[in-house]
C-alpha positions in Angstrom: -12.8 5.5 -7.2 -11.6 2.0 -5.3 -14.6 -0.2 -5.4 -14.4 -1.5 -1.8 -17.8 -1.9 -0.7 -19.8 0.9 0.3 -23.3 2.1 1.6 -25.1 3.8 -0.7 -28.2 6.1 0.0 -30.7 7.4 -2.3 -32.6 10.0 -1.1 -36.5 9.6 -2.0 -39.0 8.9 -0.5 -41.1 6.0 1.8 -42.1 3.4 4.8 -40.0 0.6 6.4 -39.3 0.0 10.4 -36.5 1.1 11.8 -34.2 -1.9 11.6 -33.6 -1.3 8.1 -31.2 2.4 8.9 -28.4 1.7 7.1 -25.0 0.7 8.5 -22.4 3.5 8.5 -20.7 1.5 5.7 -23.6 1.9 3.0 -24.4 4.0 0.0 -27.6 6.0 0.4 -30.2 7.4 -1.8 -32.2 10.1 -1.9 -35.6 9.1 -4.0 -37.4 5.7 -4.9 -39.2 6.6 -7.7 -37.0 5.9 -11.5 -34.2 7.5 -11.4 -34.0 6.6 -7.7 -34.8 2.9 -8.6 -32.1 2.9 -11.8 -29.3 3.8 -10.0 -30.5 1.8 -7.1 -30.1 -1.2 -9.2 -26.7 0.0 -10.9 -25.0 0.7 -7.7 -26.8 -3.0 -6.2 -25.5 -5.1 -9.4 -21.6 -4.1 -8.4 -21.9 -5.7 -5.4 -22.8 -2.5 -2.7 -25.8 -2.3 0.1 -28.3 0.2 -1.1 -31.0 2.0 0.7 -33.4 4.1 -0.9 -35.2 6.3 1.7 -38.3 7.3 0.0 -41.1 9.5 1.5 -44.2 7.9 0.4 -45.8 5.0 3.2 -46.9 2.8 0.4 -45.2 0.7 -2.1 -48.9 0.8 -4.1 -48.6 3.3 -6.7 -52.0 4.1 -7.9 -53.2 6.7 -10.7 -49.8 7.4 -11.8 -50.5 5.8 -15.6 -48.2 9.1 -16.9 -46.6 8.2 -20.2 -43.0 7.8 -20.6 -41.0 7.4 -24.4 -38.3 4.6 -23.8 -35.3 6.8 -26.1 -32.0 5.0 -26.2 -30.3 5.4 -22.8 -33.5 4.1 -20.8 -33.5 1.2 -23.5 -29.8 0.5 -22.9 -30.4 0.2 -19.2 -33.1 -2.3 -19.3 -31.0 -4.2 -21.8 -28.6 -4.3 -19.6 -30.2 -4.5 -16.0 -33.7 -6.0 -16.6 -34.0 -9.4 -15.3 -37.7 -9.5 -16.7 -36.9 -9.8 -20.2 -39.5 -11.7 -21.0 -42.2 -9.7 -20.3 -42.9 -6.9 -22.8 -43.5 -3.1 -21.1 -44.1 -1.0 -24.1 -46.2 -0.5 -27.0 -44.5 0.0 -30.6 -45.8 3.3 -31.9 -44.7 3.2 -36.0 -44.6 6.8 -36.4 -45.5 10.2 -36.2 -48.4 12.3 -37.9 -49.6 15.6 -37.7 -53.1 16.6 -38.3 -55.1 19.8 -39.3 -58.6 20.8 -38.0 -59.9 18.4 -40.0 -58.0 15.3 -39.5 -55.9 16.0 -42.4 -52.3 14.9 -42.1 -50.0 17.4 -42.4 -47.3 15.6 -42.1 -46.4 12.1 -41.3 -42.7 10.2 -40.9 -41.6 7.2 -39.9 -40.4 7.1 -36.2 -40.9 4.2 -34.3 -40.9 5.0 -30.3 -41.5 2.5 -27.7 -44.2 3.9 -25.4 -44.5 2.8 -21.7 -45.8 4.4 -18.6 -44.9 5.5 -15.0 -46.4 2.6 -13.1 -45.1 0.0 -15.3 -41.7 0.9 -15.4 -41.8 1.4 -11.5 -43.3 -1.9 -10.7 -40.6 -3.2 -12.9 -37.8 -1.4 -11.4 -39.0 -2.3 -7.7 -39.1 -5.8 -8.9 -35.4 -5.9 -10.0 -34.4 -3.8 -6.9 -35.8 -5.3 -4.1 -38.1 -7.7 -5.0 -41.5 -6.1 -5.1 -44.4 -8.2 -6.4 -47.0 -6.9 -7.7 -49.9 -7.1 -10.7 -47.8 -5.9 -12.9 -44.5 -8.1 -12.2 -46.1 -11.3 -10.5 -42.8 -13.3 -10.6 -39.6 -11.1 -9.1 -36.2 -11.9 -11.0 -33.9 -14.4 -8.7 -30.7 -11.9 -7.3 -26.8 -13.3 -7.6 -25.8 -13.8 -4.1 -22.4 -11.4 -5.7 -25.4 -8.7 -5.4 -25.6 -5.9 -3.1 -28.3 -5.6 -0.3 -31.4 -3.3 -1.6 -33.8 -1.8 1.2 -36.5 0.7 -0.3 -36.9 2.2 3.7 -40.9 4.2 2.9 -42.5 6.8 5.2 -38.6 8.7 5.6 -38.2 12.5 4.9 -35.2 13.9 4.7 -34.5 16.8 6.7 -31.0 18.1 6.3 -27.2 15.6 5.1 -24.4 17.9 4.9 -20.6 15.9 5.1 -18.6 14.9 8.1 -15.1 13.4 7.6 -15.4 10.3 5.2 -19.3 10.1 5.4 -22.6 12.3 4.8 -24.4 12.5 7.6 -28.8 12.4 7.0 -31.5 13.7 9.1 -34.3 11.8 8.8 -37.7 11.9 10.0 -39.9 8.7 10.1 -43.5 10.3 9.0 -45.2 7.6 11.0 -44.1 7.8 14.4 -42.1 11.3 13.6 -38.9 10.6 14.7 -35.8 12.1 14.0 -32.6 10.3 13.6 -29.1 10.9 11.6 -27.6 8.0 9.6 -24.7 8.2 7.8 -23.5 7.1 4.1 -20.2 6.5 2.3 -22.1 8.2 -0.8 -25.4 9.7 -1.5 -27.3 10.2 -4.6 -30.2 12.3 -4.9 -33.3 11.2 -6.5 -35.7 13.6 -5.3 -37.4 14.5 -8.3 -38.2 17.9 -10.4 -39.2 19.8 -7.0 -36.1 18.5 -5.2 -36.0 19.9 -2.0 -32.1 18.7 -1.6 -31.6 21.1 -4.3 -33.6 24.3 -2.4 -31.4 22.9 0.1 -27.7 22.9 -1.4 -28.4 25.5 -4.0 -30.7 28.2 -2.6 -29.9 30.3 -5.0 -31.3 28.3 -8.0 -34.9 29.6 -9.0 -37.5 28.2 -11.2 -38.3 29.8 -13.9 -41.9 29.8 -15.1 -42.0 29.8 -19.3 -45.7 31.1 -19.5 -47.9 28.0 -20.2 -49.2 24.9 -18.6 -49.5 21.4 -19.9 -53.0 19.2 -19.4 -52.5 15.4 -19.2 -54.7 12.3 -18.9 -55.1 9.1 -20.2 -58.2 7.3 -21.4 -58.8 3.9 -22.2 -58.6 2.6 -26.0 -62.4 0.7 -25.1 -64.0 4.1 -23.9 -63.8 5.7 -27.5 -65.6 5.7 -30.4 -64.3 3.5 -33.2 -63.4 6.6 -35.3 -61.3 7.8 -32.5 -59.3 4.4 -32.3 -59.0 4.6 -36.2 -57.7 8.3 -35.8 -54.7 7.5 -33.9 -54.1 3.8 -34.2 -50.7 3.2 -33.0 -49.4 6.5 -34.0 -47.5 9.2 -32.2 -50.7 12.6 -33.3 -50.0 16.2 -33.4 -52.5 19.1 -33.4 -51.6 22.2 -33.4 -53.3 25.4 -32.4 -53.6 28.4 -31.8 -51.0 29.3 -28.5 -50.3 25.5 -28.6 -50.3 22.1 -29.3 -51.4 18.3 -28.1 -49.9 15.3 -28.3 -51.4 11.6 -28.3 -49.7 8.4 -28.0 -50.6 5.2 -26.9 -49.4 3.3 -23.7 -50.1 0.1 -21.4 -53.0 0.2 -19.7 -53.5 -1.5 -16.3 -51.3 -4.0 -14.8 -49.3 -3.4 -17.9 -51.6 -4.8 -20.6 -50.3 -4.1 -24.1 -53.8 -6.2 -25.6 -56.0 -3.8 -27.8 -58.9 -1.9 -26.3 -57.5 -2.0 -23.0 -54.3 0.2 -23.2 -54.6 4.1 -23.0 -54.6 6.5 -24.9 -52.6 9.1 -23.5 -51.9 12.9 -24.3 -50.7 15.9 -23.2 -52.5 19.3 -24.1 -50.2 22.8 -23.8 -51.8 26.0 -23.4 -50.2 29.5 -22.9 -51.3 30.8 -19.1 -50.0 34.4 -18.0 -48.4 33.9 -14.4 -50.5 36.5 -12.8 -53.7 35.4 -14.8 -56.6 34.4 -12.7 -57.0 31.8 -15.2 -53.5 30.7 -14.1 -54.3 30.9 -10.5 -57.5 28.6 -10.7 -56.0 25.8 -12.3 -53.2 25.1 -10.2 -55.5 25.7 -6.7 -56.8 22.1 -5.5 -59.5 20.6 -4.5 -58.6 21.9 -0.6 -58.0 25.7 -2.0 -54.2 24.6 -1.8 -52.4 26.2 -4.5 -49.5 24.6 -6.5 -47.0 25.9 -7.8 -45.2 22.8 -10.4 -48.1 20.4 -10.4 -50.9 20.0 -9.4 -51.6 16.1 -8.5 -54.2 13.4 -10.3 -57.2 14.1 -8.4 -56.7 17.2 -6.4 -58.0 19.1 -9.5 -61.3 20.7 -8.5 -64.5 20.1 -10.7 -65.1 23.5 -12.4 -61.8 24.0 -14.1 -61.8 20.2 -15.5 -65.4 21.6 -17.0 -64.1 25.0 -18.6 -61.3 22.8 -19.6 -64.0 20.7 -21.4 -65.8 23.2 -23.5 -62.4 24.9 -24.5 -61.6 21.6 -25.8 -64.5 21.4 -27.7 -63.9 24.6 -29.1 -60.7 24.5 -30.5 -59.5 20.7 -30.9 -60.5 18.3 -33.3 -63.4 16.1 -32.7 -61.3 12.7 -31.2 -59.1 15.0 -28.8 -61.7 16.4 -27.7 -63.6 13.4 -26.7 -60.5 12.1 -25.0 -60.4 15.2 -23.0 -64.2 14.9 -22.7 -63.6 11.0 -21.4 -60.5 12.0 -18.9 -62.1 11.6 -15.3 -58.5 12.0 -13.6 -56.7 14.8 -15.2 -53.8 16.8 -13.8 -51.6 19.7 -14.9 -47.7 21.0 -14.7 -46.4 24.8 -14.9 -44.1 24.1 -17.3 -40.7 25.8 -15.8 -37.2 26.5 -16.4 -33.8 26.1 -13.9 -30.4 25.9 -14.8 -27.3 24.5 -13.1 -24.1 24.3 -13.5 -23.1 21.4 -10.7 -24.0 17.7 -10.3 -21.0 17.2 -7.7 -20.8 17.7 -3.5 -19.4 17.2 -0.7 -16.1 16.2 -2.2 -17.8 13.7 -4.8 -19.9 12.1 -1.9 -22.7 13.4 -3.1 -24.2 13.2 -6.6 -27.7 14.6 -8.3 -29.4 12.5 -10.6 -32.5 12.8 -13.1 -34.8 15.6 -12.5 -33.4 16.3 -9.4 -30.6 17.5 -11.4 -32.6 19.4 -14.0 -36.2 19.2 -15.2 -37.2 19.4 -19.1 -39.9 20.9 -20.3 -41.4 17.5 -21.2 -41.5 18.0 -25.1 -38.4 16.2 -25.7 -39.8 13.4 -23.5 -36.3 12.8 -22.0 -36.7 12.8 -18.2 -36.2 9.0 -17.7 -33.7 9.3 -20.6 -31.5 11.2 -18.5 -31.9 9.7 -15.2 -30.9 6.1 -17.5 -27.8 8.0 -18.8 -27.0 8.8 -15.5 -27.1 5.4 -13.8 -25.3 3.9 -16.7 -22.2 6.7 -16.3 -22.7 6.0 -12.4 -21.9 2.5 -13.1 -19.0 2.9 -15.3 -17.7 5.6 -12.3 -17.6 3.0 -9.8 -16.3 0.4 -12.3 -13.2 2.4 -12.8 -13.6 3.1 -16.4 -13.9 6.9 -16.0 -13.6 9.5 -13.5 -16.2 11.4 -11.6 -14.8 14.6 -12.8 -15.7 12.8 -16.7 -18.7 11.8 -15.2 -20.2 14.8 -14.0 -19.0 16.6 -17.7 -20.9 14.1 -19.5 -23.8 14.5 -16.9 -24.1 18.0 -17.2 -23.5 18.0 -21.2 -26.5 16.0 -21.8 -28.5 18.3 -19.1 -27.3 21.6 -20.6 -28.3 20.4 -24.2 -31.7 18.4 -23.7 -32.9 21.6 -21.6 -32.1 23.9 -24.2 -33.4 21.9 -26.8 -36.6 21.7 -25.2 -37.0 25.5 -24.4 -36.2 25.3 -28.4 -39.5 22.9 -29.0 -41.5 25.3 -26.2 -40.7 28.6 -28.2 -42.0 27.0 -31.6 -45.6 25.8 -30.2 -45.8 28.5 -27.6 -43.9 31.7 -28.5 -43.2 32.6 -32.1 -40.1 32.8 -34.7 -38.4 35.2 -32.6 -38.3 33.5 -29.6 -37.3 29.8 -31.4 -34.4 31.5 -33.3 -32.8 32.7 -30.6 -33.3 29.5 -28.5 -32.1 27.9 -31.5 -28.9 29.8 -31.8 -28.2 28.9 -28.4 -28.9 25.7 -28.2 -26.4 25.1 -31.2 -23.6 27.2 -29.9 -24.1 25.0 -26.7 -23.4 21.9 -28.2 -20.5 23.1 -31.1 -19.1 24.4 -27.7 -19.6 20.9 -26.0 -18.0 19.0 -29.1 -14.7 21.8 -29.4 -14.1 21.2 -26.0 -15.1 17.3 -25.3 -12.7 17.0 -28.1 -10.0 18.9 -26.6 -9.9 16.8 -23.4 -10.0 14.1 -25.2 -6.7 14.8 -27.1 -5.2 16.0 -23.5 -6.4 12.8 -22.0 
């Protein structure tokens, strides 16, 4: 596409005052959290105004310590756009082990991941976007004047966009005062996460599909264990296995971004096989207000009793240090771990595109969420650059989507299901991507 300038909107989710609507001559986006904030910066960085209209009223992020695996795309991103590369976000796990019952390892391989964590990539993000300070970036990167403008408008739902002529007109709703008014954008991307609610709104007829177990996650601080606990998994991506399942342990910043031992976190993620109709099911994604959820259920809406049975299951069936982790989490949550497939990433003519989970959700074995919404905003970049089309863009888009998904139903079947199950996910999942390379290969020779 020409690269006059534009007004870009990405639809999220937060809190501004009204003078910052865009002008008619903006790209817009749907979604301020990562892949909201990534291609926020892309888009900014080749010179076009930006506003992300976001849903949340406050830029404070609090409790959101989630870990997040830095693969190769998010890495090349930061690389590239990160004007704060002097201050390290990750800690340097060596490798991986697996261990039995008795702390045994199984299995152990060298593998070195950088681990970071929700709030410090998006304190890190916001700080290269629009200039957020905060704890964890106290000095904010200085912008090229060449730079595009970056508002993150907060407290703005979006109600409806559907296209009109040249533009995409956006109904939005200010949450704090409740009005409604309709902006328009020369190109929106939506951000809005794994629940997107521009995707119920575009494609109705895309489902969720639950796959029959939930995952646990919390974090816990390296200081709040015992010594044999820190020995156990000292830097080290762990593995247990059980019975219907498995955890996972890795090692992340702790607050404000500290990488200094003792005070980063320990962070996991426990899977266990729940029946949709179980009343087991039922109870532990209900809230604290008897609201039930049906993806996840939010750090600190989960109600007392089921953290407790949680607890003593824990203590049944996991080795001693994850289960004192578990025992030591005081602000757990938990995701129905789902399915949805698409086959789109386009609208409106190209002025509309989906990004990141929005686009697709994994099942978060393969740890790839922020790896694809990275990949996008890098192919986002090279769209508006010229150097390919959008048609090549949404191909590659949906190639790494179609492939990462299935892969991770493969990693879901083998913990969860059985041999039957992974085979056949296995045989799919390789057909997918030896019919991905015939035909990739094929355009390329036409092109």
């Amino acid at each position: 596409m020409p690269e006059s300038k534009m007004h870009v909107v990405i639809v999220g989710s937060r809190r501004q005052s009204c003078s910052n609507v865009p002008r008619a001559d903006v790209p817009i986006q749907v979604g301020g959290s990562l892949a909201g904030l990534m291609h926020g910066i892309a888009v900014k960085r080749r010179g076009h105004d930006v506003t992300i209209l976001e849903q949340h009223q406050s830029s404070t992020r609090e409790g959101q310590a989630a870990g997040i695996v830095t693969m190769e795309h998010s890495q090349k991103f930061l690389d590239r756009h990160d004007l704060l590369k002097d201050q390290p976000y990750a800690v340097n796990c060596s490798s991986v082990q697996i261990l039995d019952k008795n702390l045994k390892v199984k299995l152990e391989f060298q593998r070195p991941m950088l681990m970071s964590s929700w709030n410090v990539l998006y304190y890190r993000l916001r700080a290269n976007f629009d200039g957020l300070a905060s704890s964890y970036c106290t000095q904010t990167p200085a912008e090229p004047s060449l730079h595009g403008r970056a508002v993150y408008d907060q407290g703005k739902r979006v109600n409806n966009l559907y296209p009109d002529k040249q533009k995409v007109q956006i109904e939005v709703e200010d949450l704090v005062d409740r009005l409604i008014s309709t902006i328009s954008a020369d190109q929106v991307i939506v951000a809005d996460g794994s629940a997107s609610q521009m995707r119920h709104l575009l494609q109705p007829q895309l489902k969720h599909s639950y796959a029959g177990y939930v995952a646990w996650r919390g974090t816990v601080m390296e200081s709040s264990v015992s010594d044999e606990t820190r020995k156990t998994f000292q830097n080290k991506t762990t593995l247990h296995t059980t019975s219907g399942g498995y955890i996972a342990l890795y090692t992340i910043p702790g607050e404000n971004g500290s990488l200094e031992p003792g005070k980063r976190l320990l962070n996991y993620v426990w899977y266990t096989n729940m029946a949709a109709d179980s009343a087991e099911f039922q109870e532990a994604m209900t809230d604290t207000a008897g609201r039930q959820h049906h993806h996840t259920l939010p750090i600190g809406k989960m109600r007392s009793q089921v953290w407790e049975n949680q607890r003593k299951v824990a203590h049944e069936i996991l080795p001693q240090p994850f289960a004192e982790l578990v025992d030591r989490t005081n602000q757990p949550f938990i995701s129905a771990i789902s399915d949805i497939e698409v086959s789109q990433a386009v609208f409106f003519g190209g002025k509309l595109l989906f990004v990141g989970d929005a686009l697709v959700p994994f099942r978060p074995h393969v740890a790839c969420s922020t790896n694809q919404a990275a990949l996008n905003a890098l192919l986002v970049e090279q769209w508006l650059a010229g150097k390919i089309t959008l048609a090549s863009w949404e191909r590659q888009v949906l190639d790494y989507t179609n492939a990462t998904r299935l892969r991770s139903v493969t990693w879901g079947c083998w913990y969860q299901v059985g041999y039957p199950s992974f085979f056949a996910s296995k045989v799919r999942h390789l057909a997918t991507l030896c019919g991905q390379g015939l035909r990739n290969g094929y355009i390329y020779l036409m092109e």
